[in-house]
C-alpha positions in Angstrom: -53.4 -62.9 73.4 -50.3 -61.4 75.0 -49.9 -60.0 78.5 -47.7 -56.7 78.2 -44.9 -57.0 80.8 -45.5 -54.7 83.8 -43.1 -51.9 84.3 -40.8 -52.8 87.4 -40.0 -49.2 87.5 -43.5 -48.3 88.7 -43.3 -51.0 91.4 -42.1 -49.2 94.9 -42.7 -52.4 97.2 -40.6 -55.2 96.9 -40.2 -58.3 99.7 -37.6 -61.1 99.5 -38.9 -65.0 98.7 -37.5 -67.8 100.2 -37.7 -71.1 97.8 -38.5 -73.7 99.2 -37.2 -77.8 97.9 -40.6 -78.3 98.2 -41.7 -75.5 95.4 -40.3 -77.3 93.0 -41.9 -79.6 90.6 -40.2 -82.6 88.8 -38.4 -80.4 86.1 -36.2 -78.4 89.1 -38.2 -75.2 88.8 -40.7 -73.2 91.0 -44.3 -75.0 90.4 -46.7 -72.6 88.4 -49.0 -72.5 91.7 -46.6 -71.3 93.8 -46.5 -67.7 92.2 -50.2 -67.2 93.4 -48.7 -68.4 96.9 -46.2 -65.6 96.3 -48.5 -63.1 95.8 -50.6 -63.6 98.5 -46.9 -63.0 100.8 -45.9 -60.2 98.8 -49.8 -58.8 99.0 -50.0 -59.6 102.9 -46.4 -57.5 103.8 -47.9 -54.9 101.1 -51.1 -53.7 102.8 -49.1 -53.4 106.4 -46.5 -51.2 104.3 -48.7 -49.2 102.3 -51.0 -48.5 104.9 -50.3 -47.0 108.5 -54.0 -48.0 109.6 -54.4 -51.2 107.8 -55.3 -54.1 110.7 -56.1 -57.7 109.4 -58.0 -58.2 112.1 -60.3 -55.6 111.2 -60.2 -55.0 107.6 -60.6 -57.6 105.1 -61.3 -58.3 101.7 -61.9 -61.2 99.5 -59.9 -62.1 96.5 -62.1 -62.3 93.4 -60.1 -62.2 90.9 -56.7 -63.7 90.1 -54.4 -63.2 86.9 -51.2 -64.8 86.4 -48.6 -64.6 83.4 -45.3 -66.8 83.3 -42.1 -65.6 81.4 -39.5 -67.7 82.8 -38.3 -70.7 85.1 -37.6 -69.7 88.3 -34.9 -72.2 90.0 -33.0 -72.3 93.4 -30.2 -71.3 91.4 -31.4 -68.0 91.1 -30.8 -65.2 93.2 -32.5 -62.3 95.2 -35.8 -63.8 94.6 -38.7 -61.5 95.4 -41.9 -60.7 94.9 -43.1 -57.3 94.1 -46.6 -55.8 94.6 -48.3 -52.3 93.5 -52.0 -50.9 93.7 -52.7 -50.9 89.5 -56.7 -49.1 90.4 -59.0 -48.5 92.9 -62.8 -49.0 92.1 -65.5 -48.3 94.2 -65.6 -51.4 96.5 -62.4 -53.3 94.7 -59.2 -52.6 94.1 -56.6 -54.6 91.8 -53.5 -55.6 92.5 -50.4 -55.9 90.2 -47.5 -58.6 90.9 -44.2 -58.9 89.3 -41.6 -61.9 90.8 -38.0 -61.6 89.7 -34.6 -62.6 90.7 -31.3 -61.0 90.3 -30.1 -57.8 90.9 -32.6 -54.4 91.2 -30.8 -52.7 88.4 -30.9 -55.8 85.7 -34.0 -58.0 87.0 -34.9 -61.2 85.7 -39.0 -61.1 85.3 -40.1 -64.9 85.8 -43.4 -63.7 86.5 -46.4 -61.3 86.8 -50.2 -61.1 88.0 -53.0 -59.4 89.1 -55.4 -59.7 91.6 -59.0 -58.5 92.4 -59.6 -57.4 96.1 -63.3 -56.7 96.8 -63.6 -55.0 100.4 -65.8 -57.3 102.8 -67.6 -56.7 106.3 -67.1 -59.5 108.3 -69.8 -59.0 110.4 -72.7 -58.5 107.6 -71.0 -60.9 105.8 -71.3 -58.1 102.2 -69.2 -56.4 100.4 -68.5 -52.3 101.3 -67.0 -49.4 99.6 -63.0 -49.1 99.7 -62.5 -46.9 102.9 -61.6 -42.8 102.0 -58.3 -43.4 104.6 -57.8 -46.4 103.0 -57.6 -44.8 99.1 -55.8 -42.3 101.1 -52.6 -44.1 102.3 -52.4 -46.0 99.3 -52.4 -43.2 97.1 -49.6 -41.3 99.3 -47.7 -44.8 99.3 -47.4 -45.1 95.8 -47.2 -41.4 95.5 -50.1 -41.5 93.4 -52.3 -37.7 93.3 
């Protein structure tokens, strides 16, 4: 089965990766794991962007589902590493993710790799799921300038 490759034109959030000697593996390139680690940056910077009202120490929710696709090796010789995140589709209480991590410059990107997640919203205090906030959907939506 083949993954289509995501459309980096439809991404609008993108935040810079730092590699790490330590994120490679034996064969000098970024260990597979590692992109889920980048995700979880790129997803973390995301929700504080996208949303005005987002607080982590109020609003949480659990990943439960995650989806990753390699292309290519990414190295510490390549440059302008990042990690770029958009909201693919709300649900009633999840919402998925998409993920795309490339390197070189905006106008001729090198794709190395892309994902989704799952995100099911979560009460910490009755320890259950809940439905996706309305202000939430809200500032999403106008973030990704999405009707």
């Amino acid at each position: 089965m083949t993954t289509p490759k995501p459309n980096l034109q439809n991404f609008r959030f993108d935040l810079p990766i730092q590699i790490r000697w330590n994120d490679l593996d034996p064969l000098g390139h970024v260990n597979n794991a590692l992109f889920i680690t980048y995700f979880e940056f790129g997803r973390s910077h995301y929700m504080l962007k996208a949303s005005k009202i987002w607080d982590w120490t109020k609003n949480m929710f659990l990943v439960g589902h995650v989806q990753a696709t390699f292309y290519k090796e990414l190295t510490m010789l390549h440059t302008e590493p990042r990690v770029l995140v958009r909201t693919h589709s709300f649900g009633t209480k999840s919402f998925v993710l998409e993920y795309a991590v490339c390197s070189g410059s905006k106008d001729e990107p090198i794709l190395h790799s892309s994902g989704k997640t799952t995100q099911i919203m979560f009460d910490t205090k009755s320890r259950s799921t809940i439905e996706i906030p309305q202000w939430l959907r809200e500032e999403i939506n106008s973030f990704e300038d999405k009707k």
